[in-house]
Legacy VTK file of the C-alpha trace (Angstrom):
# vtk DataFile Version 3.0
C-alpha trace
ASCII
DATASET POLYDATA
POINTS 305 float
5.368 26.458 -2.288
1.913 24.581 -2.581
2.371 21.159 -3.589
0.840 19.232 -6.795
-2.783 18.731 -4.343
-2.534 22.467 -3.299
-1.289 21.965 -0.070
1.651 24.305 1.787
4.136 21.826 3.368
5.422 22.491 7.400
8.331 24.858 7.001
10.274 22.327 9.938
8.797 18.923 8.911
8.494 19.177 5.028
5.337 17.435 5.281
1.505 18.349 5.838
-0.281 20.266 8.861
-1.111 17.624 11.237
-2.721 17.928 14.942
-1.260 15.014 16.917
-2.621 14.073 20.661
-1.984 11.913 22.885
-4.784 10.912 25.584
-3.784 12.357 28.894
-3.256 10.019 31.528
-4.620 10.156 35.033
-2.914 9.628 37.886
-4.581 6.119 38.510
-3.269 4.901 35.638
0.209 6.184 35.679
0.178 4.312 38.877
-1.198 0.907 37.473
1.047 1.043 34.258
4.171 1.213 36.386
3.263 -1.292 38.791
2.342 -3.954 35.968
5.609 -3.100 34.424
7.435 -4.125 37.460
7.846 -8.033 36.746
8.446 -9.178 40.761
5.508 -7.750 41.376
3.289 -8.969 39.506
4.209 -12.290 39.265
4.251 -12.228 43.246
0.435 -11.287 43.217
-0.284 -13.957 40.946
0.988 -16.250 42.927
-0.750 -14.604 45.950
-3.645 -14.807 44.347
-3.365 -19.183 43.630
-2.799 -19.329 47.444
-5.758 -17.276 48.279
-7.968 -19.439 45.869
-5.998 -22.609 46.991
-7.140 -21.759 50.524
-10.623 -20.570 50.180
-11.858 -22.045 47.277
-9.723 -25.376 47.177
-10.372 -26.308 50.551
-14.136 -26.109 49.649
-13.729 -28.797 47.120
-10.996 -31.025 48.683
-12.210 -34.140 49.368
-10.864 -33.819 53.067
-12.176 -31.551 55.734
-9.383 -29.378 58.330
-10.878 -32.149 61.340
-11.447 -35.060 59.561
-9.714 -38.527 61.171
-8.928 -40.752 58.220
-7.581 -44.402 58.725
-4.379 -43.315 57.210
-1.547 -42.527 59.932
1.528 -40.595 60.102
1.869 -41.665 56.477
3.941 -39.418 54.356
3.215 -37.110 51.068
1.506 -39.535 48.858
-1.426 -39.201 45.876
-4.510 -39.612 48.508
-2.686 -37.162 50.872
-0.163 -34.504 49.058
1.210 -33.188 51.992
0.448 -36.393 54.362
-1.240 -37.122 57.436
-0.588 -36.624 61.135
-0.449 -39.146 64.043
-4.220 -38.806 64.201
-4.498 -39.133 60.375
-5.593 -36.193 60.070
-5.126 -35.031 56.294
-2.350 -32.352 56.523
-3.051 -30.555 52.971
-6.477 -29.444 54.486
-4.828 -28.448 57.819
-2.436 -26.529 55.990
-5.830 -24.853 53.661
-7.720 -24.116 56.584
-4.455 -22.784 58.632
-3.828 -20.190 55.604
-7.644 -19.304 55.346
-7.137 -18.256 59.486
-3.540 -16.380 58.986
-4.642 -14.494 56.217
-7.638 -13.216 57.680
-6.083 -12.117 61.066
-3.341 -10.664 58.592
-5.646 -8.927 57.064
-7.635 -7.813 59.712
-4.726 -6.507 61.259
-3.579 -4.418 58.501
-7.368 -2.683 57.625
-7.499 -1.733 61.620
-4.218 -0.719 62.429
-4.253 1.229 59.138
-7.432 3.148 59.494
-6.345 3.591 63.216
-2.863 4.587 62.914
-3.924 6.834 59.478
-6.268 9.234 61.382
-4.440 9.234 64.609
-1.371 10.481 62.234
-3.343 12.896 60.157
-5.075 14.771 62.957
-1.665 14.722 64.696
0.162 16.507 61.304
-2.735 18.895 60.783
-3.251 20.356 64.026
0.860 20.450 64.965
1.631 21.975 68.373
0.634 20.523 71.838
-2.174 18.178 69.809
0.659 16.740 67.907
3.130 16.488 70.602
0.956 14.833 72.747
-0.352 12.229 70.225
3.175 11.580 68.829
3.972 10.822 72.295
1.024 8.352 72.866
2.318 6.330 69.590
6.063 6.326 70.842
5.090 4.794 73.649
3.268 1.988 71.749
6.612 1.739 69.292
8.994 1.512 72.587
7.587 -1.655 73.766
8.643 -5.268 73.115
6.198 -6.114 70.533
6.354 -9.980 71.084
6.488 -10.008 74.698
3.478 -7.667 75.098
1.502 -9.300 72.438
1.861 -12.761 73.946
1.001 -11.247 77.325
-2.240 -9.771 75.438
-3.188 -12.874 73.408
-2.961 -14.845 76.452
-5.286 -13.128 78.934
-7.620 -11.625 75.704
-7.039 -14.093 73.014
-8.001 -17.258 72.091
-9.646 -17.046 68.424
-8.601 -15.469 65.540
-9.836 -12.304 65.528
-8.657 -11.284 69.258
-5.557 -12.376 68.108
-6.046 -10.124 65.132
-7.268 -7.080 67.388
-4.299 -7.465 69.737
-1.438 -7.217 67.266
-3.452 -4.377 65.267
-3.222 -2.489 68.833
0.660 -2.754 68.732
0.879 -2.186 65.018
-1.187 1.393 64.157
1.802 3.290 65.851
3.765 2.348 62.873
1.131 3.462 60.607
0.663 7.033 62.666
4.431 8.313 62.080
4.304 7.331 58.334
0.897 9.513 58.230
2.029 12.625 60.038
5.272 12.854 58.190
3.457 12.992 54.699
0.545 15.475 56.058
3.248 17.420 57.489
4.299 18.223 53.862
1.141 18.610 52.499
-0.703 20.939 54.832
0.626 24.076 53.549
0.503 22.943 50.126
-1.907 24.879 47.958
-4.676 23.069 47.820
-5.330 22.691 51.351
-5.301 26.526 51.696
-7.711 27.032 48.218
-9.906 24.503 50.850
-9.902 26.383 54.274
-10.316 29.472 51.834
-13.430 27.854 50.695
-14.361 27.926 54.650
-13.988 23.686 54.608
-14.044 22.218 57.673
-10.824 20.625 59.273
-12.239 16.918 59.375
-13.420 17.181 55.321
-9.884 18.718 54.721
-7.916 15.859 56.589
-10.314 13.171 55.104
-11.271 14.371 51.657
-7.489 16.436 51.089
-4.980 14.825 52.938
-5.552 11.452 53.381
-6.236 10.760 49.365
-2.921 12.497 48.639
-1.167 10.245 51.265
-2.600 7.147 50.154
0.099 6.267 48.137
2.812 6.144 51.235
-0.689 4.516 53.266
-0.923 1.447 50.655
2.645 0.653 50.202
2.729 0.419 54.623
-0.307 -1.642 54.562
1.155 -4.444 52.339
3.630 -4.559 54.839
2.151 -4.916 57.959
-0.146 -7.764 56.410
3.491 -9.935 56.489
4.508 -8.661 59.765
1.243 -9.586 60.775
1.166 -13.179 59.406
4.902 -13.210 60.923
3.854 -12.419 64.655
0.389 -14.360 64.224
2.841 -17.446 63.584
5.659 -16.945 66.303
2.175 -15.768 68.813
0.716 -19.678 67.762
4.221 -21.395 68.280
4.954 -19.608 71.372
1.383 -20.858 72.443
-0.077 -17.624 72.516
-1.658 -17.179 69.112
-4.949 -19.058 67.524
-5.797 -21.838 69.908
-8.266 -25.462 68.456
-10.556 -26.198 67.177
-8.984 -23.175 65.540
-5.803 -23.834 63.492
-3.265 -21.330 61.890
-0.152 -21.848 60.115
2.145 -20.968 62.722
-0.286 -23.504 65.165
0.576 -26.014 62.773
4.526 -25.239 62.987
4.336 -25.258 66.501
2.432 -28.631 66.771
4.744 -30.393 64.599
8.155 -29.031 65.853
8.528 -32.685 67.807
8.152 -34.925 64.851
10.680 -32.866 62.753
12.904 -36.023 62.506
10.303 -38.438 61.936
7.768 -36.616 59.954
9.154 -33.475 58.804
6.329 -32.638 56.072
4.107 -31.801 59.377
6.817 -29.222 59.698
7.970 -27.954 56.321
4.407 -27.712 54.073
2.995 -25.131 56.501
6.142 -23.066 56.658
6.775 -23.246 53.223
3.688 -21.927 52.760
4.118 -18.867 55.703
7.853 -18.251 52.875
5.586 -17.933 50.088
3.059 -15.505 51.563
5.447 -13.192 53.776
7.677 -13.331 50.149
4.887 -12.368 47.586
3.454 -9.498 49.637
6.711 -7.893 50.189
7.346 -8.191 46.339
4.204 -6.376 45.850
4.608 -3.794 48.120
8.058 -3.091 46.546
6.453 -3.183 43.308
3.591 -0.714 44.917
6.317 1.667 46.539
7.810 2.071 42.972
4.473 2.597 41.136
3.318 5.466 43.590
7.099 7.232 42.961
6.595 9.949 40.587
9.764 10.088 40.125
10.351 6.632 39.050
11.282 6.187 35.693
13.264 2.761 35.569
11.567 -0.405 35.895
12.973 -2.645 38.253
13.047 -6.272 37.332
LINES 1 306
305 0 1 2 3 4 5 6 7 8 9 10 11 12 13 14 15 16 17 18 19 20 21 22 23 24 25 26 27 28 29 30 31 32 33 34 35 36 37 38 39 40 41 42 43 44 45 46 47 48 49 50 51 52 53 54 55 56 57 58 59 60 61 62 63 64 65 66 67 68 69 70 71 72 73 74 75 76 77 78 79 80 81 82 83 84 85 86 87 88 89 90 91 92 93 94 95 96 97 98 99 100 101 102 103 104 105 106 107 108 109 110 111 112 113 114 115 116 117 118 119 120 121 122 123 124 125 126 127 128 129 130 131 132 133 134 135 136 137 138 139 140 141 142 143 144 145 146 147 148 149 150 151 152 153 154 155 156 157 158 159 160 161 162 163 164 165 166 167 168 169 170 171 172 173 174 175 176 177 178 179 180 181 182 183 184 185 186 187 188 189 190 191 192 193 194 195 196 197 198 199 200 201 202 203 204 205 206 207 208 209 210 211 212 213 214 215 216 217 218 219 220 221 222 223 224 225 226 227 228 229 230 231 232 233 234 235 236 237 238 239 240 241 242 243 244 245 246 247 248 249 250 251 252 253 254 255 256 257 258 259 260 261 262 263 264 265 266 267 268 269 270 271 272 273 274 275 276 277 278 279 280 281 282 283 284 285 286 287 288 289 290 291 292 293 294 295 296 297 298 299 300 301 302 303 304
């Protein structure tokens, strides 16, 4: 019956007609809301992001520069010098700025190449299947069968020298990695719908691969690309303590390591400042790929802490 205003209550709610809606969400922001729920995550790219502005922005304004000589020698962590000086007197806390400025960018370098490599050497190889992806499957196995280290240092040594030869050489070991992860997802989404509506549509095979399959893989894409920018800092650093990675006037975390391995004993902040800050970055970009992985998962529906 009508109520005292005249109006018919819902027969299953008792109360008035109303239209609820709720916004739809797209699939962007699915994927951000989960991945700034995941706590590890973001707090590892906020730290991330104070060592990238320590490195860039607070080496501009420290008052030292990476090969400055000051009068101060071998003295340890102090006010004027956070992280000390070396034998030289060189000022270690802008050492250890301008080494991270130089990892990060060959880390980074490393990842966008060996990514965009590896990505269409994978899709082409998943699309096309038969003898074309046989015979590039078998190019990239031979890349992942050989000793990484031992072929890099071979390769930094006769082609490297600066940063980004260093960068090019690992990227040239690392796409392989990159290819299998590619091929495996277009391989379960070229007979999806989509793609067939497409080559209905008489689209071509490149804008299928690059304007179909590669958007819908770039979930898997993103989640490998955080992680080859820490194995790349990784093999940058063992590359410059081997003696094979970023030569001076260049400098590099891992240079830094290397060069202060023999005064360990005597002055171990030479040692420990640079690697605590290789920890930090391998340790905050693993934390966000984890947190990346779980945010592309569409079937993720816990948060993990």
């Amino acid at each position: 019956m009508p109520d005292a205003t005249g109006t018919k209550p819902d027969a299953v709610t008792g109360g008035t007609d109303h239209e609820f809606t709720v916004a739809e969400r797209s699939q962007a922001q699915l994927v951000l809301r989960r991945f700034v729920r995941h706590r590890a995550a973001m707090v590892s790219l906020i730290v991330l992001g104070v060592v990238v502005l320590l490195a860039y922005i607070g080496g501009w304004l420290w008052r030292y520069d990476v090969g400055e000589i000051t009068s101060a020698n071998s003295q340890p962590p102090s006010l004027q010098h956070p992280f000390g000086t070396d034998s030289v007197g060189k000022d270690q806390f802008a050492q250890v700025l301008g080494g991270t400025r130089i990892s990060l960018q060959v880390s980074i370098l490393v990842a966008f190449v060996s990514t965009l490599v590896g990505t269409l050497w994978g899709s082409v190889a998943g699309y096309f299947g038969g003898w074309v992806d046989t015979l590039m499957m078998r190019i990239a196995d031979l890349i992942l069968t050989l000793p990484l280290l031992a072929v890099a240092a071979m390769l930094a040594h006769n082609f490297g020298g600066t940063w980004y030869l260093i960068a090019m050489v690992i990227a040239g070991l690392y796409w392989a990695y990159v290819s299998r992860v590619a091929r495996g997802v277009v391989l379960s989404l070229r007979e999806k719908e989509f793609v067939e509506a497409a080559r209905a549509l008489g689209a071509s095979d490149t804008r299928i691969i690059l304007r179909h399959l590669v958007p819908n893989a770039l979930g898997s894409i993103l989640v490998n690309l955080t992680i080859l920018v820490a194995l790349a800092i990784l093999l940058e650093t063992a590359l410059s303590y081997l003696g094979f990675g970023v030569q001076t006037p260049d400098t590099s975390l891992g240079l830094l390591v290397s060069e202060a391995q023999t005064a360990l004993t005597t002055r171990p902040w030479l040692f420990y400042f640079p690697g605590l800050f290789i920890i930090v970055i391998a340790l905050t970009i693993n934390f966000i790929g984890d947190g990346l992985r779980d945010a592309f998962d569409p079937q993720q529906t816990k948060v993990r802490q």
